[in-house]
BAZAKE-446457 format. One record per residue (C-alpha): x, y, z; residue number from 1. Coordinates in steps of 0.02 Angstrom, whole numbers, plus 50000, padded with zeros to 5 digits. Each point is the difference from the previous one (the first is absolute). Example, Ala and Ser with C-alpha at 12.3 -4.5 7.8 and 13.67 -1.06 7.14 Angstrom:
BEGIN
PT     px     py     pz    n
PT  50615  49775  50390    1
PT  50069  50172  49967    2
% end
This chain:
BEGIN
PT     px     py     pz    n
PT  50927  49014  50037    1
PT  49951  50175  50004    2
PT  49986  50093  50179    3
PT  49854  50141  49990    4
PT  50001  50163  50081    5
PT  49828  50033  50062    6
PT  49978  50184  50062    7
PT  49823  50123  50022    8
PT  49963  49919  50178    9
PT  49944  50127  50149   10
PT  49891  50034  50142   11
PT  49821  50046  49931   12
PT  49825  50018  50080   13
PT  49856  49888  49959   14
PT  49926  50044  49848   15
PT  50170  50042  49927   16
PT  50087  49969  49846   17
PT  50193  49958  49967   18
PT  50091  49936  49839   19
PT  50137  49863  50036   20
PT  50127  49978  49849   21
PT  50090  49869  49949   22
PT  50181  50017  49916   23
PT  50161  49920  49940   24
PT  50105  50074  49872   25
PT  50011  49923  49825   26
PT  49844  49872  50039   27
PT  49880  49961  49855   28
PT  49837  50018  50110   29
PT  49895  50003  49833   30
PT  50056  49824  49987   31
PT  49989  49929  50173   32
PT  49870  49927  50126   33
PT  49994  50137  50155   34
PT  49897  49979  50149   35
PT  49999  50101  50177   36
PT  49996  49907  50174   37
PT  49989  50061  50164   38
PT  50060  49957  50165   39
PT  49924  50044  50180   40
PT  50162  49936  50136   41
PT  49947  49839  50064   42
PT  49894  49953  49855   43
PT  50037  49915  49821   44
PT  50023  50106  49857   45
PT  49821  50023  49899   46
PT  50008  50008  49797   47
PT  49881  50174  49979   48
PT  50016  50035  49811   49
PT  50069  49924  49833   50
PT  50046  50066  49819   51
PT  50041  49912  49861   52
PT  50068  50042  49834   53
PT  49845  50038  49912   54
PT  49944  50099  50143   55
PT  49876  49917  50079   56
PT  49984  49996  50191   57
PT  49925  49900  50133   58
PT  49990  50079  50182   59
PT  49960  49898  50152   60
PT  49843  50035  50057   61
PT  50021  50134  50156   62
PT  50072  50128  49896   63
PT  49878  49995  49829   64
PT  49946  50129  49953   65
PT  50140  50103  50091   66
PT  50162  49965  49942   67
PT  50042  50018  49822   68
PT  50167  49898  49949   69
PT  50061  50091  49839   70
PT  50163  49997  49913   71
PT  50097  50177  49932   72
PT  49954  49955  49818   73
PT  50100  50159  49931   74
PT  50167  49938  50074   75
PT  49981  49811  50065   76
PT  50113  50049  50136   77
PT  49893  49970  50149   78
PT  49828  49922  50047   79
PT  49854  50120  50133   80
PT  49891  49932  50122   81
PT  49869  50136  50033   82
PT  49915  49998  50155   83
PT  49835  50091  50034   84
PT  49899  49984  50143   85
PT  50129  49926  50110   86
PT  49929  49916  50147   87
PT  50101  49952  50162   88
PT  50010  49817  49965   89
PT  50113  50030  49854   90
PT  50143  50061  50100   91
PT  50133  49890  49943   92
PT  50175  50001  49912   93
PT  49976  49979  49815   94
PT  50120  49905  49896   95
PT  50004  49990  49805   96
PT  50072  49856  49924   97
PT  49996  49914  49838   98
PT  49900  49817  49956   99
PT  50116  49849  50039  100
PT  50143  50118  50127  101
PT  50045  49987  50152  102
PT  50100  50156  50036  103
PT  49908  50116  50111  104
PT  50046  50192  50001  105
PT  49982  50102  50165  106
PT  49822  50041  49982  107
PT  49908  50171  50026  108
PT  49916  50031  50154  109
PT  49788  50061  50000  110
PT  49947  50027  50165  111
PT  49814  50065  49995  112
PT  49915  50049  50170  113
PT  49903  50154  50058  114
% end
């Protein structure tokens, strides 16, 4: 199983925007299931975002209509999670990790207060 590097975390006001991406050298993402979760210490780790294949996405429903999961179509290298209008409550680690693992990479940190 593939371990993901997940990177683009950061402190950032409310309002804010950040761009996590999600990496592993040599991995088809064209061809794969992704999805982004996030964890708050103390809680269980929430599913936020899915892509499949053919490109279609499903978001859970605190962040429509303000993330955007897309993939880097030029290369296939990595997969985005654009974040606009970032709102306290999504301070989390976010994890990538492909349909049907169970390998978890180190996460990125967002941290969003005022």
């Amino acid at each position: 199983q593939v371990e993901f590097v997940e990177s683009g975390g950061g402190l950032v006001r409310p309002g804010g925007s950040l761009r996590l991406s999600c990496a592993a050298p040599g991995f088809a993402f064209s061809e794969a299931i992704m999805s982004w979760y996030r964890q708050v210490p103390g809680q269980a780790r929430e599913w936020v975002a899915t892509i499949v294949p053919g490109g279609d996405t499903r978001y859970t429903d605190s962040v429509k209509g303000r993330f955007t999961l897309f993939r880097d179509v030029a290369s296939g290298t990595a997969v985005y999670l654009q974040m606009d209008n970032l709102k306290p409550e999504d301070t989390a680690v976010y994890y990538c990790q492909e349909y049907g693992s169970t390998t978890w990479g180190q996460g990125t940190q967002v941290t969003v207060c005022s």
